[in-house]
C-alpha positions in Angstrom: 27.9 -46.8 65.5 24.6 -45.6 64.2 23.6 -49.2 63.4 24.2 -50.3 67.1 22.2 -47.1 68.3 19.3 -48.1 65.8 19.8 -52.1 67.2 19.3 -51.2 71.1 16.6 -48.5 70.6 14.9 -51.9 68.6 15.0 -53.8 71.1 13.9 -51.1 73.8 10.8 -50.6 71.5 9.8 -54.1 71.3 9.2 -54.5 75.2 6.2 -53.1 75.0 5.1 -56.6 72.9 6.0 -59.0 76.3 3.7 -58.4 78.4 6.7 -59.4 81.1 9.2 -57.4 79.8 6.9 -54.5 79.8 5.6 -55.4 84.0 9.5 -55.1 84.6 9.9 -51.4 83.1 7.6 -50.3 85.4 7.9 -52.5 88.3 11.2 -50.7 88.0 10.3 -46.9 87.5 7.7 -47.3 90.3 10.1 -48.4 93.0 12.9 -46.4 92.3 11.4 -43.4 91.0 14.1 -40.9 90.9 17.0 -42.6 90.6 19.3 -44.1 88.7 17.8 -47.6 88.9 14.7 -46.3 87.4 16.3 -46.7 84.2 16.8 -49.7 82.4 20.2 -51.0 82.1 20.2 -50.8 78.3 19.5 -47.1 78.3 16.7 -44.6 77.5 15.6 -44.3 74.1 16.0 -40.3 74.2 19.5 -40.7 75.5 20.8 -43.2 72.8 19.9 -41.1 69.6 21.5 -38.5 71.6 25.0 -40.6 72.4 28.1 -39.9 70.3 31.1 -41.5 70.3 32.9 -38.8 72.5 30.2 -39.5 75.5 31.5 -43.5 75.0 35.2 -42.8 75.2 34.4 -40.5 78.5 32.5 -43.2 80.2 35.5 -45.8 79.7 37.7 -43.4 80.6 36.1 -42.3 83.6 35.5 -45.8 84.8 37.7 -47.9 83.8 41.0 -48.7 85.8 44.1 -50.8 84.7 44.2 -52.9 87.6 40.7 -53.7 88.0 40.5 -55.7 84.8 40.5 -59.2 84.2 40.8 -60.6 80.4 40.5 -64.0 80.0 41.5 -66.0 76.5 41.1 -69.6 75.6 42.6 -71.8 72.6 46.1 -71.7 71.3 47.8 -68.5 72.2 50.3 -66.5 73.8 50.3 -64.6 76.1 52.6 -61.8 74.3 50.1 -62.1 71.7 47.6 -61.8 74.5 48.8 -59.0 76.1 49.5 -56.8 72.6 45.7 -57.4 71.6 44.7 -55.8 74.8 46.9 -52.8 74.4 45.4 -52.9 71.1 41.7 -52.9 71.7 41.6 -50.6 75.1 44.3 -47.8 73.7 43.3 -44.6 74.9 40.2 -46.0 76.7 41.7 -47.0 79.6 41.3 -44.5 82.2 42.8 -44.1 86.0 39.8 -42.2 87.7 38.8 -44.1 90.8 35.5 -45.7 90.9 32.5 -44.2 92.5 31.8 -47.1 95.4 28.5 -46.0 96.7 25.8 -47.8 96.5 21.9 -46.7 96.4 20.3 -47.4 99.5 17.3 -49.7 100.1 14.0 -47.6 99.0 11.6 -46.7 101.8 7.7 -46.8 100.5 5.1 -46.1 102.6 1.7 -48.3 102.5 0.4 -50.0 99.2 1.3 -48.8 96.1 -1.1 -50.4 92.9 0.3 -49.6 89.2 -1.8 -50.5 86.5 -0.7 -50.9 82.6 -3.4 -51.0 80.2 -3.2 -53.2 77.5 -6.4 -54.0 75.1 -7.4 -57.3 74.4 -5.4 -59.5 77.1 -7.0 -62.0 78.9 -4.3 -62.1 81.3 -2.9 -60.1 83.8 1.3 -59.8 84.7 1.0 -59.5 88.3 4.2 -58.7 90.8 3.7 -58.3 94.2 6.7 -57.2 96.1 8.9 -55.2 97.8 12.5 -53.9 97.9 14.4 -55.4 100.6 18.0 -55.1 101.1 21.5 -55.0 99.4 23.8 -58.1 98.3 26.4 -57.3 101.4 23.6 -57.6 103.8 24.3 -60.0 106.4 20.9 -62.1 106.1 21.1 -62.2 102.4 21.5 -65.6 102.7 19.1 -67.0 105.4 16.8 -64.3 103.2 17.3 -66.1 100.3 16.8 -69.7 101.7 13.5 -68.5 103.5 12.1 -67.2 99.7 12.7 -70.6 98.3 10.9 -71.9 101.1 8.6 -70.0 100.2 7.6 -69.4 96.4 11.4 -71.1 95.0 10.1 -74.6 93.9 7.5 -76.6 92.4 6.7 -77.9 95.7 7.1 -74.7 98.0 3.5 -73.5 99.4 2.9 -70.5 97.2 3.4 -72.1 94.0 1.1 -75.3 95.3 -1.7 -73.4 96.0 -2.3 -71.0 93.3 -1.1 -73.3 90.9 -1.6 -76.6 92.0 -4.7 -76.1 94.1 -6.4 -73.4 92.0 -5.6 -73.2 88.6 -5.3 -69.6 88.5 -1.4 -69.1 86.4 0.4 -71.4 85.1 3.3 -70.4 87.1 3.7 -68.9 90.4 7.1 -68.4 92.1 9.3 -66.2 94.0 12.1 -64.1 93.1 15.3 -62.9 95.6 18.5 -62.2 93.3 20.8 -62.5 96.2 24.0 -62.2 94.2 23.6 -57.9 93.5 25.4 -55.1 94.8 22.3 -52.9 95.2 18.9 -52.8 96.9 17.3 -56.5 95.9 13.5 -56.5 95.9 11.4 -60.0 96.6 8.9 -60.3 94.0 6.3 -62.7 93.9 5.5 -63.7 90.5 1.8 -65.1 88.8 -0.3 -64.3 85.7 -4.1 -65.2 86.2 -7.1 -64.4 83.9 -8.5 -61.3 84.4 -11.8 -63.1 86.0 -9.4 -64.7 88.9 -6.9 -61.4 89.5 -8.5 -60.3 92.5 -9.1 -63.6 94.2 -5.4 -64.4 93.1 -3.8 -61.4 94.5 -6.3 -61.2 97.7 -4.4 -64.8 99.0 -0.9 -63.8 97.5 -1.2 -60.9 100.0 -2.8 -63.1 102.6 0.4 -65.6 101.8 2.9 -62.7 102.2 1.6 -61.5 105.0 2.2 -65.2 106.6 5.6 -65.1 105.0 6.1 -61.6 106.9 5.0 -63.2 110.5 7.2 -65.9 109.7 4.9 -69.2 109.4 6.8 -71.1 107.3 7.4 -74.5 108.8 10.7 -76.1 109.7 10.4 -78.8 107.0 9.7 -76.5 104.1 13.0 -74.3 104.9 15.0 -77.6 105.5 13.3 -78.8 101.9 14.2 -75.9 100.5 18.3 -76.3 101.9 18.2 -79.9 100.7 17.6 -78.7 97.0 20.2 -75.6 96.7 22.7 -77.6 97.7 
């Protein structure tokens, strides 16, 4: 148990070498400051050196419910076999409290925010530019979705071709809208120019998100964008 704590707390530590990973630790403490999504999904360095065993076997007992699990095995065996390894494995972890269904609702910021990370010695910059938006059950998810592909989703959408194509300033330059999540799903547009080209870089990604926002994307480039996710 100590050498999985040791392994995860690794790994936490070495975000701060990725410049990317690092841009999404506090892309995510800056827009959900104060709750639970401001964490990272693999935990908080503090809280894992301060986890024990007993705090594991109250989560799964707490959360986890007989009839909401699904095992799946594949290769030559039986299902008595089957079924005896799964008594086996959960044993007194499987708990009947019912699940807490609510979900966080959709952050409301008001005006520009700007978070800086220093880092000496880069000569590039990890810039998002973005906003939260709304949860997976929403009904225009999907049109949502197909409009941000239009937008930044491809090599050939309009935001990518003209930072990267037209203007050399990142390597790549996309758009991001995980439609398939239960909670609040923020559009992030993705580049990483030189320092010397950040503020002409994020001066038209504003000026193309603001176009994106008074909907001037043209018929073609959604239609484009349908033709290659399906």
């Amino acid at each position: 148990y100590e050498a999985l704590v040791a392994e995860c707390v690794d790994e936490l530590c070495s975000l701060t070498d990725s410049d990317e990973s690092l841009s999404s630790v506090f892309w995510r403490r800056s827009l959900h400051a104060g709750t639970p999504q401001a964490r990272l999904p693999s935990g908080e360095i503090a809280d894992l050196k301060a986890l024990t065993t007993d705090d594991v076997r109250a989560a799964y007992r707490s959360r986890w419910r007989p009839e909401e699990q699904v095992w799946v095995f594949v290769g030559d065996v039986q299902p008595d076999y089957c079924n005896q390894l799964v008594e086996e494995w959960l044993g007194e972890l499987v708990g009947d409290a019912a699940l807490d269904s609510h979900l966080p609702s959709v952050p409301t910021l008001s005006g520009a925010r700007f978070v800086v990370v220093d880092k000496p010695d880069r000569t590039q910059v990890q810039l998002r530019v973005g906003q939260p938006v709304m949860d997976g059950f929403h009904d225009d998810v999907e049109p949502f979705w197909l409009g941000s592909t239009a937008f930044g989703g491809t090599f050939t959408s309009a935001f990518t071709h003209k930072i990267r194509e037209e203007r050399g300033w990142s390597y790549f330059a996309f758009s991001e809208f995980r439609r398939n999540r239960r909670h609040p799903i923020s559009f992030i547009l993705h580049t990483a120019p030189a320092i010397g080209d950040l503020l002409d870089c994020l001066t038209l990604e504003l000026d193309l998100y603001r176009g994106l926002g008074r909907a001037d994307l043209e018929v073609s480039e959604v239609e484009r964008a349908r033709t290659y996710l399906l």
